[in-house]
N, C-alpha and C positions, 0 to 999 in steps of 0.2 A: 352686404358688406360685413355686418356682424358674423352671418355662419363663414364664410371665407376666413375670418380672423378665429373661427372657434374650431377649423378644422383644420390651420397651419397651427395653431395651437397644440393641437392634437396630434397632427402629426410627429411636428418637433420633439414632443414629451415623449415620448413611442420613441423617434430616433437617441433621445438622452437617456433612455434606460435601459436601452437592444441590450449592450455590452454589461449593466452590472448582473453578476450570478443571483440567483434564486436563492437562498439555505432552503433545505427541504424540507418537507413537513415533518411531522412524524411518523414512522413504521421504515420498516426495510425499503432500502438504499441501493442504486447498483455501486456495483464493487466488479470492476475490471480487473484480474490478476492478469499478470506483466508475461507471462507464462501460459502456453494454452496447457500444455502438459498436468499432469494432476501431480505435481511435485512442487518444490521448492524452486523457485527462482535461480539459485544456484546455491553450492553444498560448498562453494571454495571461495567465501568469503574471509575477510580477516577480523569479524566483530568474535572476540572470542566468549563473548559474557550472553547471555540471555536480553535482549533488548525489543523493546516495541517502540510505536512513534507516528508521528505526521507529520508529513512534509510540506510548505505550503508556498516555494517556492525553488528559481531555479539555483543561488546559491547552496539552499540547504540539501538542493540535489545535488548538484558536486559532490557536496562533502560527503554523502552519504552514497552517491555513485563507487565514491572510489574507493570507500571500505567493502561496499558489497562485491566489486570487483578486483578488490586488489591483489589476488593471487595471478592477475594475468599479466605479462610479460610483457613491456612495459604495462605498468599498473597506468589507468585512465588518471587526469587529474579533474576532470570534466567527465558530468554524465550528458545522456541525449538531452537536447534539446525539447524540453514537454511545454505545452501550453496551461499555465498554473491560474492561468484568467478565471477557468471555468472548471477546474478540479483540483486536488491534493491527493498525493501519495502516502498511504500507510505502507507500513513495514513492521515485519515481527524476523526477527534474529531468534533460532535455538540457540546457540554460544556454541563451542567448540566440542569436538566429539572424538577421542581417539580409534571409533570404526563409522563405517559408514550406516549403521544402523539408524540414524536420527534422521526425521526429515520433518518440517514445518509449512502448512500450505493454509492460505487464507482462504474462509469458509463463506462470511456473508460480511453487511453491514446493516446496521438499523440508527435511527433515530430514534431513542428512548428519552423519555423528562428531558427533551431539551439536551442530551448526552451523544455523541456519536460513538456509539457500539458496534466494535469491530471481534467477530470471531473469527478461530481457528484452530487450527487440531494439530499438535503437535504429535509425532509418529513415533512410536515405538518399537523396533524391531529389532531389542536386545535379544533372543531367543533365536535368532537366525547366525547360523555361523558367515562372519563377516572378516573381510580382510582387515588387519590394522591398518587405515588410510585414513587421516586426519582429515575432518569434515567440519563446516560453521557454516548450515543451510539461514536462506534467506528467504523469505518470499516478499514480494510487491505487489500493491493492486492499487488501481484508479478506483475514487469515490470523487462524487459531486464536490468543488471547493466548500471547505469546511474553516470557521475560525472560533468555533468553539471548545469545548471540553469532549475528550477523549478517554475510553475506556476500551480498554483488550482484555477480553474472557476468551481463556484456554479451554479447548476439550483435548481431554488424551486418546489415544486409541494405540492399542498393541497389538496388531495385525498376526496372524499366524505367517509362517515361512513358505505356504504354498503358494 
């Protein structure tokens, strides 16, 4: 009788804690970008400023769906539908750009002291003759649900024009 009661026990506890998330240990994180492409997310957002962030649920993704898509015709007021049970969306915004020369793409994530460390390389490719076309890239990526402390490190790179 006792093991029967210490292995519905067991069970039960197991089925109460299927559903809470893990936080991760410490070192490097996967990091889902939203985008398979080796680009920005999209280059026709409307955040005009320089912006990073995490998102940790679905109203905050609204809000921030519909700056990252707002140049589209009707603008979204609603992003998709994500399941925030078991991840959080970063985001890094270059700000606005009068050529299309700029482009911002998320690199890794890590778990550092307890910090969630998110890289990325912002693109430089002022030395290429560029159309004047107004740009505010964006990139996205899925990381593990996170509710702690957050840190975005820039790398730059200036690509040649070939």
């Amino acid at each position: 009788m006792s093991r029967l009661l210490v292995l519905t026990l067991a069970a039960f506890l197991v089925a109460c804690t299927a559903d809470i998330p893990v936080a991760p240990g410490e070192g490097p994180i996967g990091l889902s970008r939203l985008r398979a492409q080796p680009t920005a997310y999209t280059d026709q957002s409307v955040i005009e400023s320089p912006e990073v962030g995490i998102v940790r649920g679905q109203h905050e993704w609204d809000g921030l769906y519909s700056r990252v898509m707002g140049r589209m015709a009707p603008p979204p007021t609603t992003g998709p539908r994500l399941a925030f049970g078991d991840s959080s969306i970063v985001y890094v915004a270059a700000g606005w750009y009068p050529t299309p020369s700029r482009d911002v793409v998320l690199d890794s994530a890590a778990i550092e002291s307890g910090v969630l460390v998110v890289h990325y390389t912002e693109i430089n490719r002022i030395a290429c003759n560029a159309a004047a076309v107004t740009v505010a890239p964006v990139d996205l990526g899925q990381v593990p649900r996170w509710a702690g402390s957050v840190r975005f490190v820039q790398h730059d790179s200036v690509p040649g024009c070939g």
